[in-house]
N, C-alpha and C positions, 0 to 999 in steps of 0.2 A: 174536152179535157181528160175525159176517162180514157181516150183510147191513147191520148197520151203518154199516160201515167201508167197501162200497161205495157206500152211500148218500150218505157225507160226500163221495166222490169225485163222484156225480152232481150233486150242489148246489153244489159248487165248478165243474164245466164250465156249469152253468148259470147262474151268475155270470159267468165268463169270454163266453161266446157273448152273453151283454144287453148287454157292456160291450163287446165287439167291435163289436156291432151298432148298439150307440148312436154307437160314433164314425163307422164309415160314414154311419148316418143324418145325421150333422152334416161331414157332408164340407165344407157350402157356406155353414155358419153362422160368420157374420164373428166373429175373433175367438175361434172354439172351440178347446177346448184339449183334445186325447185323453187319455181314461183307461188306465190298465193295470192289471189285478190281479195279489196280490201273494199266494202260495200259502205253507202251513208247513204240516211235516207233526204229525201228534199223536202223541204218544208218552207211553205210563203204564209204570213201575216201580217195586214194592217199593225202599226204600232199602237192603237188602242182597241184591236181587235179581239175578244177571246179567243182565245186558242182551242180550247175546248169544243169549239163549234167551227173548226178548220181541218177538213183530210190532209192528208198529206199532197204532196206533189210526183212521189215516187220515188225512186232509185238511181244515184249513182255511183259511177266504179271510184273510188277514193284514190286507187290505186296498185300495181301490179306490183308486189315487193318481194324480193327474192330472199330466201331460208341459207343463212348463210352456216350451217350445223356444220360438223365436222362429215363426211363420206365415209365409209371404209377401206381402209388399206389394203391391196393386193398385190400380193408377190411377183415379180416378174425376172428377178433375177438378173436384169440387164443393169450394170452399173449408174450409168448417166437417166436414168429413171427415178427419179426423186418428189417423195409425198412429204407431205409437212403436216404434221402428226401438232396440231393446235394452230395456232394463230401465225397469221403471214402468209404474205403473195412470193412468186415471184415476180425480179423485173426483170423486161424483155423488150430491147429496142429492133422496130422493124426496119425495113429498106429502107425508108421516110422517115427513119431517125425519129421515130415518134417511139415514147416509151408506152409499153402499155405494163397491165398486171394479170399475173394468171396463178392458176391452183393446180393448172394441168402439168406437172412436172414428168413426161414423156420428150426428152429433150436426147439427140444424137448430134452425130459431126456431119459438116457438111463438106463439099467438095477444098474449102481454104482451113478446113479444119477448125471452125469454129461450132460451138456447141447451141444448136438452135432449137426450136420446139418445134411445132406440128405444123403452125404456119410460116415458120424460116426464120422470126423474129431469134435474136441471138440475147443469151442468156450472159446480165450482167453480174459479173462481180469485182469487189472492191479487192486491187492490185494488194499482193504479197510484197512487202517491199521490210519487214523484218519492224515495224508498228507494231505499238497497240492495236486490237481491232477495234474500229468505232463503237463509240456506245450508242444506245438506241435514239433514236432523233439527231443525232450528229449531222453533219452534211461530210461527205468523203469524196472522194473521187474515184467514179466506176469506169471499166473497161471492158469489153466483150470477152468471154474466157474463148480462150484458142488452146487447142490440145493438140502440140505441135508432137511429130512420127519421131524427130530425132532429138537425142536429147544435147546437142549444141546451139538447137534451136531453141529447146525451153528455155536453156539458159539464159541466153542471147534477150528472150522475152521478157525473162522475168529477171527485174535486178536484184531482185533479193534472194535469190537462189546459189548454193555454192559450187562456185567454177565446177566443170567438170573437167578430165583430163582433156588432153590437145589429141586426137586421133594422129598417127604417124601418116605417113604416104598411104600404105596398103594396109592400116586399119581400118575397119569399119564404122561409121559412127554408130553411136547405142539408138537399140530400136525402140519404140514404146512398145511395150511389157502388159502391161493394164493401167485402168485407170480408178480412182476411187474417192469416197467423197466421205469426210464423215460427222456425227450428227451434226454439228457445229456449221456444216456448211461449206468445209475447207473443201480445195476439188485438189488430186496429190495425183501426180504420172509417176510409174513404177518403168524407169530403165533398163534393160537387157542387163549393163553392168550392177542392176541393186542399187543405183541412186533412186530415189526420189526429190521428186521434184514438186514442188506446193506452188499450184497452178494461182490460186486469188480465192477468194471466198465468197462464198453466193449471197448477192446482196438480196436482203428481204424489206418487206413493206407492209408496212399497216397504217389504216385510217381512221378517223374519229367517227366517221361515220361511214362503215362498208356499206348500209343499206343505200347508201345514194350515190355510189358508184354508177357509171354507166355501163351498160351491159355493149361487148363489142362482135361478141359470137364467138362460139370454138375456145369458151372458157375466159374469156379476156374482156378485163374491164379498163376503163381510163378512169381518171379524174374529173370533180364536178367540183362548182364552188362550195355545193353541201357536203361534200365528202370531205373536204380539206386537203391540203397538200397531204403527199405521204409523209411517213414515218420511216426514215431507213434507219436498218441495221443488220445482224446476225441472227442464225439458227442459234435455238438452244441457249438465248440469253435474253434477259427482261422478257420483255412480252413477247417475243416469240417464241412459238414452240421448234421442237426438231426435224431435221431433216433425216429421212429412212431415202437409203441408196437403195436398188434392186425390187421399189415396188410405187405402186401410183393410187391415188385415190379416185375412187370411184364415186359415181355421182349419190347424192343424198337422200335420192327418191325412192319410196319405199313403194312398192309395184302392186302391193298388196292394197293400203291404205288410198294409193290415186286412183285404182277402179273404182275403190267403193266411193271415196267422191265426184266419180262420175259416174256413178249409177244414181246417186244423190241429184248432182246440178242436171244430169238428165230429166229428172222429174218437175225440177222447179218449170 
């Protein structure tokens, strides 16, 4: 039985040390969120047993829970680069139409011009159509945001945007200019002729329970029956916080404090 009872203890530091080790390794992955394990000890007695006169049985892992703290923000300058400065995911549906959620707001265009993250999933938001924006928990209707070149084509996209003039024969049609996003979440195309255009608004998400969200890798979680459905809504209103355009958050592991507890669960 004793070599039992310290084998449960070797397999609990060897849990602890992967999950140490994993968060260091991800010191610099945007958006990561550290884990911590969570330790109980085992205990077996007869029901008219003293207890007093029972060792224990040893150690088990309770469970792997991830530190869901705020990262630090860093500047990058690039428009479509968006941190959420407090609470709220983005949403992001992949090729399989499967939604997921993430923190990693490093999102570009891709070859159909839609605006997607690091794994191609394409960034939702809730259509411009001259609404109210939904309030928090609402149900709305989302749409993949597309950041169309010309601006006959925003239009065209988006119904709630004002006509633009008719290009003649040998006018040109207006180019995209830049693009920009602000805290609120609105995404706005700046045309060659000074129109703008208000692309949809980034739809955000939060859960009753984020600690039991499922982890999907590369910053992306799903849904769990403990997590409860999401929460949608807006930047910069109710419970979520803001979006910052031209910077990304950085993961929450502090490089300094995971050595030393791994120089710690090394000893155990």
């Amino acid at each position: 039985m004793s070599f039992y009872i310290s084998l449960s203890g070797l397999k609990g530091a060897q849990t602890d040390l992967a999950t140490i080790s994993n968060n260091v390794a991800n010191v610099n992955s945007t958006a990561f969120k550290k884990s911590k394990v969570q330790f109980g000890d085992i205990f077996a007695a007869a029901p008219m047993q003293t207890t007093n006169q029972v060792a224990g049985q040893g150690v088990r892992v309770q469970g792997v829970t991830q530190q869901f703290t705020q990262g630090t923000l860093e500047t990058t300058d690039k428009a479509l680069d968006l941190a959420v400065a407090g609470e709220g995911y983005f949403t992001v549906k992949g090729a399989d139409g499967n939604v997921s959620f993430t923190r990693n707001g490093a999102f570009s265009v891709d070859n159909d011009r839609f605006a997607v993250d690091t794994t191609g999933a394409k960034l939702q938001v809730f259509q411009k159509d001259g609404a109210t924006p939904p309030a928090p928990g609402a149900v709305a209707a989302q749409m993949d945001l597309r950041i169309p070149t010309k601006l006959s084509e925003a239009v065209a996209f988006n119904p709630g945007a004002t006509p633009a003039p008719v290009p003649g024969p040998t006018d040109p049609d207006y180019e995209l200019t830049s693009v920009g996003v602000s805290k609120d979440g609105m995404v706005s195309a700046v045309y060659a002729n000074g129109q703008t255009v208000e692309l949809g608004q980034v739809v955000m998400a939060s859960f009753n329970s984020q600690e039991s969200l499922r982890q999907e890798g590369d910053a992306h979680w799903s849904t769990t029956v403990a997590s409860g459905d999401p929460i949608y809504g807006t930047a910069n209103k109710g419970m979520f916080g803001s979006l910052n355009s031209g910077m990304l958050e950085r993961s929450n592991v502090d490089i300094t404090d995971e050595l030393v507890n791994l120089i710690a669960a090394q000893r155990n």
